[in-house]
C-alpha positions as CSV (number, residue, x, y, z in Angstrom):
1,X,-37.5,10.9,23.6
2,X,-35.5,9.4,21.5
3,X,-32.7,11.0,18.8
4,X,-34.2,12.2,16.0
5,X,-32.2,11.4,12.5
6,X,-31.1,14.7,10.9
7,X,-33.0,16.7,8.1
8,X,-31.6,16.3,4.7
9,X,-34.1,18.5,2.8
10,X,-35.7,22.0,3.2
11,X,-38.4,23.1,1.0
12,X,-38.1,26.6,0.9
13,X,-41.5,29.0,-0.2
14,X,-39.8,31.7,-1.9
15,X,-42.7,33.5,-2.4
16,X,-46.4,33.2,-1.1
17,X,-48.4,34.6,-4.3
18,X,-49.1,32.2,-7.0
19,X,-50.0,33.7,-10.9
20,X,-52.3,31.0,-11.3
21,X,-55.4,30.2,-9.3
22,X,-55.6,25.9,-9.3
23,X,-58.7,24.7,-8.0
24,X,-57.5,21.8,-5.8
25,X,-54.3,23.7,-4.5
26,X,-53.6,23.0,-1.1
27,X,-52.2,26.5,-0.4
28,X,-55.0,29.3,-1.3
29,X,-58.2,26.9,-1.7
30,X,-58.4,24.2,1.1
31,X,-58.0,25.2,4.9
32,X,-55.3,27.0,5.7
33,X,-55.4,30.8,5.7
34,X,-51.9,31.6,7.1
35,X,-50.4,32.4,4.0
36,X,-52.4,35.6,4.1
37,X,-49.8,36.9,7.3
38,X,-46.4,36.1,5.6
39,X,-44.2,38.4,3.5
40,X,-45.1,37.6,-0.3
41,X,-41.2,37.2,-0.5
42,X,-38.6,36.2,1.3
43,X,-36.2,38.3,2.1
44,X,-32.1,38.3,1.8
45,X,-31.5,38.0,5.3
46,X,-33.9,35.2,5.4
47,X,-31.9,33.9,3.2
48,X,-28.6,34.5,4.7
49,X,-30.4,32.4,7.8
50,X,-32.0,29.7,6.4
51,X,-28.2,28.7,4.6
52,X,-26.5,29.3,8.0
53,X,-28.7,26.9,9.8
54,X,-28.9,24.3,7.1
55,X,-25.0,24.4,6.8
56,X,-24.7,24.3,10.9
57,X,-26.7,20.7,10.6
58,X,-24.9,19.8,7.9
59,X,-21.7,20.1,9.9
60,X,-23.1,18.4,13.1
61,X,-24.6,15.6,11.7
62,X,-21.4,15.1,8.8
63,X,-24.4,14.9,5.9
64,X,-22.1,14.6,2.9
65,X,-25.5,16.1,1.0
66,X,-28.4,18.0,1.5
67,X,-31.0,19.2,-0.6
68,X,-33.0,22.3,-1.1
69,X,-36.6,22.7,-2.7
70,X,-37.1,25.8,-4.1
71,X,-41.2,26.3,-3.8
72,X,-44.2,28.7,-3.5
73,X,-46.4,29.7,-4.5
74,X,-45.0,30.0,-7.6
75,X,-41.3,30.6,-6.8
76,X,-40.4,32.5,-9.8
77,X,-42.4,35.4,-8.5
78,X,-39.5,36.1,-5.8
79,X,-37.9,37.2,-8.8
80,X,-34.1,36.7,-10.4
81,X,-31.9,38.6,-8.1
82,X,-33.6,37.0,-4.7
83,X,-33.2,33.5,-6.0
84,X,-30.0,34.2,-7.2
85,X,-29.0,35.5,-3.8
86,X,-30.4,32.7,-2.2
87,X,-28.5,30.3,-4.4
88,X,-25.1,32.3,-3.8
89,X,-25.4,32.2,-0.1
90,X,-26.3,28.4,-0.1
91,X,-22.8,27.6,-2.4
92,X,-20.8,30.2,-0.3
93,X,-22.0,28.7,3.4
94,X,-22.1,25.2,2.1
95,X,-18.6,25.0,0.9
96,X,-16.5,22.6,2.2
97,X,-19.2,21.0,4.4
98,X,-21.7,19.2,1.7
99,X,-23.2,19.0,-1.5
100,X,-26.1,20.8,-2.2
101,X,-28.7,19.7,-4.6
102,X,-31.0,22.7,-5.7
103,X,-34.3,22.0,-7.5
104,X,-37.5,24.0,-8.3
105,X,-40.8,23.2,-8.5
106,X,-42.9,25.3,-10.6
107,X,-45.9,25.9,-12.5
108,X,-43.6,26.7,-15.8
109,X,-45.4,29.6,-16.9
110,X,-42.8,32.1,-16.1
111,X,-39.4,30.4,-17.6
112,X,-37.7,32.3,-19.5
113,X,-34.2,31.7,-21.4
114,X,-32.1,34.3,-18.0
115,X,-34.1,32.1,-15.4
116,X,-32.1,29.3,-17.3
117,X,-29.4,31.0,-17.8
118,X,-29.0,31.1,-14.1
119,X,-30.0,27.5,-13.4
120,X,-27.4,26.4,-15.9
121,X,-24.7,27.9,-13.6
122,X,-26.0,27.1,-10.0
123,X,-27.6,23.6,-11.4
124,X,-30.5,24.0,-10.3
125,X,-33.2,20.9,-12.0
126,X,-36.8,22.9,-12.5
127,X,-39.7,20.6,-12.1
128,X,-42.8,21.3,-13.5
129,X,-47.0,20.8,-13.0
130,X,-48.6,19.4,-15.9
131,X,-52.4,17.7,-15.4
132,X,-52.0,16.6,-19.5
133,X,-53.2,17.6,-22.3
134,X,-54.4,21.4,-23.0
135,X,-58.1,20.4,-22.0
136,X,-57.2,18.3,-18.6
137,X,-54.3,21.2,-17.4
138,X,-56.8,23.9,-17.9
139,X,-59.9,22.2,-16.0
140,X,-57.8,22.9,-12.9
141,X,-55.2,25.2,-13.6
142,X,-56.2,28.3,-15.1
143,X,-54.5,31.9,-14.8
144,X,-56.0,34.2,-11.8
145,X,-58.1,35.8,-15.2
146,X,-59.6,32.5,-16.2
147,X,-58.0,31.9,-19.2
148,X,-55.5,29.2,-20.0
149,X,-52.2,28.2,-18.6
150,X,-51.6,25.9,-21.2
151,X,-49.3,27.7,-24.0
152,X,-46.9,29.6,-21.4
153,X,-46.4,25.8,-20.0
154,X,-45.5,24.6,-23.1
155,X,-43.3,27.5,-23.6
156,X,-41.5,26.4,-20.1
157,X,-41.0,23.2,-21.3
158,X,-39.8,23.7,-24.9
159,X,-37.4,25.9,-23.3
160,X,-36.5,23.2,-20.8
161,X,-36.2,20.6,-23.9
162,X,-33.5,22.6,-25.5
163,X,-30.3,20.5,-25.6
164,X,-28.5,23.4,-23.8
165,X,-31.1,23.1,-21.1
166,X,-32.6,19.3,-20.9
167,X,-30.1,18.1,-17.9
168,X,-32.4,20.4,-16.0
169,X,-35.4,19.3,-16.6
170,X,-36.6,16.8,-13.3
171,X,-39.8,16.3,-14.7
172,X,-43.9,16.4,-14.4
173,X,-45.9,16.7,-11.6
174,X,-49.3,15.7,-12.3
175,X,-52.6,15.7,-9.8
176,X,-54.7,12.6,-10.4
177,X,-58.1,13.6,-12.0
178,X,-60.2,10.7,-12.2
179,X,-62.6,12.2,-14.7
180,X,-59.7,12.0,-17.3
181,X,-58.8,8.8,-18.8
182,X,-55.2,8.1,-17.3
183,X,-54.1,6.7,-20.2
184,X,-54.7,9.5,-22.7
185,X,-53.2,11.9,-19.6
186,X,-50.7,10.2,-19.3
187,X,-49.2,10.1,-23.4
188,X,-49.7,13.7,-23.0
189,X,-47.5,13.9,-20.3
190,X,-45.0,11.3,-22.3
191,X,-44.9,13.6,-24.7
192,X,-42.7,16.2,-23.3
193,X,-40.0,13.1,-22.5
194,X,-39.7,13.8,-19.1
195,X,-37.1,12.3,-17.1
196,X,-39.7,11.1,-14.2
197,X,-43.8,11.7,-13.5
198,X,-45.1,12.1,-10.1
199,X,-48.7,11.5,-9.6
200,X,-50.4,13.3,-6.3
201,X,-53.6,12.2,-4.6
202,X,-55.9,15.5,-4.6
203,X,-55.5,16.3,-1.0
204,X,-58.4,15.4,0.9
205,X,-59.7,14.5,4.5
206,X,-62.4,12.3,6.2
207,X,-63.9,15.4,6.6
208,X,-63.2,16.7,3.1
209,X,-63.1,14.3,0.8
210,X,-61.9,13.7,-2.3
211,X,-64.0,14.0,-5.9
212,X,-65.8,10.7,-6.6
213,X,-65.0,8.9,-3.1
214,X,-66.6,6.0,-2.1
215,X,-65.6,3.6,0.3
216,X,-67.1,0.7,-1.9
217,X,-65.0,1.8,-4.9
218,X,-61.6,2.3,-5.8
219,X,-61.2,4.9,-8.4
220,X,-58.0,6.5,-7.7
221,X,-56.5,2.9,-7.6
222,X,-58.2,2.0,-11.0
223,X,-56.7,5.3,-12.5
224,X,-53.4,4.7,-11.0
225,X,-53.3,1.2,-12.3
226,X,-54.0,1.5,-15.6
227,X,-50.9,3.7,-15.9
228,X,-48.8,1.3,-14.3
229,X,-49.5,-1.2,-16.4
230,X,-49.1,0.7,-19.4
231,X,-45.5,1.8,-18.2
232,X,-44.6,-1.3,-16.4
233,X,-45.2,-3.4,-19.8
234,X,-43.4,-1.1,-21.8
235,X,-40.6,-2.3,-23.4
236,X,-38.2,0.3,-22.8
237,X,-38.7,2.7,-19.7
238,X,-40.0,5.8,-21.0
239,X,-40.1,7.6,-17.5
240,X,-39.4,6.9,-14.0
241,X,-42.3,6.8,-11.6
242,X,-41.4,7.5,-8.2
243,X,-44.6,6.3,-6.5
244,X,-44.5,3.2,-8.4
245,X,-40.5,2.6,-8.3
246,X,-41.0,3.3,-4.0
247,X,-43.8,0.3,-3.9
248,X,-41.7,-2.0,-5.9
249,X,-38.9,-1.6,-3.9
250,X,-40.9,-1.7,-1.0
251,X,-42.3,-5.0,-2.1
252,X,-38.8,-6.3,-2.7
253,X,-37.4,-5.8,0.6
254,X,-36.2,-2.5,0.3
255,X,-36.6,0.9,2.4
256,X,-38.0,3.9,1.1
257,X,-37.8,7.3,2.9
258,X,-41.5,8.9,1.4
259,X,-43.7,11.0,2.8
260,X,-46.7,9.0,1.2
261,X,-45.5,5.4,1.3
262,X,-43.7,3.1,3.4
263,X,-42.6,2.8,7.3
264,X,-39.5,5.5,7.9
265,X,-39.3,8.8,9.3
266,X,-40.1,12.0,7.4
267,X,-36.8,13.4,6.6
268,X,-37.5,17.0,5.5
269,X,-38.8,20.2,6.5
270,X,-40.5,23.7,5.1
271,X,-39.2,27.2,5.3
272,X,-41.9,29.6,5.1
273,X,-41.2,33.3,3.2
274,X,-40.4,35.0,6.8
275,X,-38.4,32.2,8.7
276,X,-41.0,29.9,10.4
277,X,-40.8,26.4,10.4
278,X,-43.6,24.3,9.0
279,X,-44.5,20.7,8.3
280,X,-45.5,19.0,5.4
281,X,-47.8,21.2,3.2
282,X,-50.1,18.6,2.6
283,X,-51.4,19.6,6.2
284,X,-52.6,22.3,4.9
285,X,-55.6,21.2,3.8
286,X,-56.7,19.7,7.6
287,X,-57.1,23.0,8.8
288,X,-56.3,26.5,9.3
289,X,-52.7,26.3,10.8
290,X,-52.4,22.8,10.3
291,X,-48.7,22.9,9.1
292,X,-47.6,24.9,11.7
293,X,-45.0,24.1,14.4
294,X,-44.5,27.7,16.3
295,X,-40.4,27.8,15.7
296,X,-38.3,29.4,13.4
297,X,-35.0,29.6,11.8
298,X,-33.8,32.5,13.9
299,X,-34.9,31.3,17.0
300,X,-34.0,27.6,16.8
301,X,-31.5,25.3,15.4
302,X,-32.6,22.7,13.7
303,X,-31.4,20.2,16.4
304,X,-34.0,21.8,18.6
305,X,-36.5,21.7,16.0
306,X,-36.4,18.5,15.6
307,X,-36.7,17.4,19.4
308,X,-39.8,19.9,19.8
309,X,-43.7,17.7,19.9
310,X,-45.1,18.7,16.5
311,X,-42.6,18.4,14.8
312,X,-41.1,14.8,16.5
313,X,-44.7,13.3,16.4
314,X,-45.5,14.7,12.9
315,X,-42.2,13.1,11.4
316,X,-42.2,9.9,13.3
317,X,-42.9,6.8,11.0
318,X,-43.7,3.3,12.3
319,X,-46.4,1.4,13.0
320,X,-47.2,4.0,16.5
321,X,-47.9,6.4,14.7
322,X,-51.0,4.7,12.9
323,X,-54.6,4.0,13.7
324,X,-54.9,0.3,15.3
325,X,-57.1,-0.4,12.3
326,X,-53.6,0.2,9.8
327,X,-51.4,-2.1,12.4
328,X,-52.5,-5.0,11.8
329,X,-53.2,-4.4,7.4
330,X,-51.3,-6.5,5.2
331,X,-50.1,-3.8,3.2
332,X,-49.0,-1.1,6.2
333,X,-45.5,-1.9,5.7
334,X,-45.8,-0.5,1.8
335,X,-48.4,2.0,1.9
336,X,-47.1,3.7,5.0
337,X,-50.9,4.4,6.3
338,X,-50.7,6.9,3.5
339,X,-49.9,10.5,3.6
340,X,-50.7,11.9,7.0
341,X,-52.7,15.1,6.0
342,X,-55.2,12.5,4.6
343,X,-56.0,10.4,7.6
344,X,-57.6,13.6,9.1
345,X,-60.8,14.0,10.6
346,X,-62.1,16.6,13.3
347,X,-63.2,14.0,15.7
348,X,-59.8,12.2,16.4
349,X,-56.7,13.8,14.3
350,X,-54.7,11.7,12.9
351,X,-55.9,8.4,14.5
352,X,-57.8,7.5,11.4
353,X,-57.2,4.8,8.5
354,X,-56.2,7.0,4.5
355,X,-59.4,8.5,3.5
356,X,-57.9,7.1,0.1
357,X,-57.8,3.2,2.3
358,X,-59.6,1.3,0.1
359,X,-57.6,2.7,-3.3
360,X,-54.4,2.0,-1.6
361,X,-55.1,-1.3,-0.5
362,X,-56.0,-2.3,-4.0
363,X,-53.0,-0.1,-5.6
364,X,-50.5,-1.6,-3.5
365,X,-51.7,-5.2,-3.3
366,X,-51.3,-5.0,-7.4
367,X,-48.3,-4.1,-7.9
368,X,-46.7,-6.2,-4.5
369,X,-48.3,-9.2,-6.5
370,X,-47.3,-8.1,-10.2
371,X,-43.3,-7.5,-9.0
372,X,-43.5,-11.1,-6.8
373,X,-44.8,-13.1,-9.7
374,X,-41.8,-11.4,-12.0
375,X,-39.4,-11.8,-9.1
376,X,-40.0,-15.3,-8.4
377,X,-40.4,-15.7,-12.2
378,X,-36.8,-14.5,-12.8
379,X,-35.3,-16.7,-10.1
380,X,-36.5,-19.9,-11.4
381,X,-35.8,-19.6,-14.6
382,X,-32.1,-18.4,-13.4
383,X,-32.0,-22.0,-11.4
């Protein structure tokens, strides 16, 4: 087997529970059932572990910087004095050794002015998830009581708007909902002048699959494309958009570490609430179980995690690692095969084209074209 590159990010679940109950989340309402068996927190001397380990790495591979997702559930819920631990341990063990930058991803309704208090001094950025607009956020994500989740988001991100507090802010997460019209979701999202927008797929599988799919039809790339135009034409750049920054730069040459697009190894790994070692969560919505590797951070180094089956074969990028129908596409080399948890079906795994195929083909062969055409553009009118 050959050496596996090092880990340079950890996404850590705080906490399991979640104060809001999204319809599409991958964690509570798809496959997976094992958040049911962990601690709803993690605990200190978790904690104390997980910076040990990631700071041992850190030394044995000479990573000048590592990064740390801070993740749930809804993270918050671990509450101020675990997180703060958590972030004091990570400085204290990392000292000397690396650089560690902290972020958060949360669901904004519980931000309050001591939760940035306390990012302020450890500098910790707070992402936030934000379908649009007050009727598009609340046809998915609605408190466990059914009502809204709009106003306490909006809360969150005034807070996180306030000049004292804006260097925080990483920006919007958005799942795509094809029912919306991406255009009017996506001036809603503009609206809160975020930094950067990620758009997710709804995680889906062959055997599972995603609202409005159809194998003859490409609505996910339609939606997604109507965005990019809109912010590729604009005549300042109003956001960053990592998933169409990665394809560009793919397009041009370049080399993109992403989960969802591109060639290279997976470079990251989850910390469950009591220790164990898990892949991508996106896995969990193949099956029950389907992130898990059976290690943990007391038990194993992260050397030896890396070396063991699951995780090697889940991390390893290339063109091996793809059904023989994605080998020989035209576009494998910028759309990666697409995220893994959505090439699953019962009958085979893995071994399976996107179930999103057909929208990424079109997504990708857009915006290769659009960025050629300006590239080659640019260079004649330079000669």
């Amino acid at each position: 087997m050959r050496d596996a590159n090092p880990f340079v990010e950890w996404i850590v679940k705080v906490a399991q529970p979640c104060n809001l109950a999204c319809d599409y989340c991958y964690v509570y309402e798809l496959r997976d059932r094992t958040w049911r068996d962990k601690p709803a927190v993690m605990a200190d001397g978790t904690a104390d572990q997980l910076a040990r380990r990631i700071a041992e790495h850190a030394r044995r591979h000479a990573l000048p910087r590592v990064r740390v997702t801070l993740h749930g559930g809804e993270p918050l819920l671990a509450g101020l004095s675990r997180i703060e631990h958590l972030l004091e341990v990570l400085t204290r063990e990392l000292r000397g050794t690396a650089e560690c930058d902290i972020s958060l991803q949360s669901n904004g309704t519980l931000l309050n002015p001591p939760w940035m208090d306390l990012f302020r001094r450890h500098g910790v950025s707070v992402g936030v998830s934000l379908d649009g607009s007050r009727a598009t956020n609340d046809r998915h994500r609605r408190a466990r009581n059914g009502r809204s989740s709009y106003d306490s988001v909006q809360r969150g991100l005034e807070l996180l708007a306030r000049p004292e507090n804006k260097a925080l802010f990483a920006g919007l997460l958005c799942t795509v909902d094809i029912d919306h019209p991406p255009l009017q979701v996506f001036e809603a999202l503009l609206a809160h002048e975020p930094p950067a927008v990620n758009f997710l797929l709804p995680h889906a599988t062959w055997e599972h699959p995603p609202p409005g799919h159809d194998p003859n039809r490409t609505p996910y790339a339609n939606w997604l494309l109507a965005v990019f135009e809109r912010w590729y034409a604009a005549p300042r750049q109003e956001t960053r958009i990592r998933l169409f920054e990665d394809l560009m730069d793919l397009a041009l040459g370049g080399h993109v570490r992403s989960e969802s697009t591109g060639l290279a190894d997976t470079d990251f790994l989850v910390v469950e609430s009591d220790g164990t070692i898990e892949l991508s969560d996106s896995l969990k919505a193949t099956r029950n179980g389907g992130a898990a590797t059976g290690v943990d951070i007391f038990a194993h180094d992260f050397d030896t995690v890396a070396r063991h089956p699951v995780v090697a074969e889940a991390r390893r990028g290339g063109l091996a690692a793809l059904a023989d129908v994605c080998r020989g596409c035209e576009v494998v080399r910028l759309c990666g095969g697409g995220l893994r948890a959505h090439r699953f079906s019962p009958g085979n795994g893995f071994a399976n084209p996107s179930v999103y195929c057909a929208d990424l083909r079109v997504l990708v062969t857009h915006i290769r074209d659009r960025v050629l055409a300006d590239a080659g553009a640019l260079l004649g009118s330079a000669s």
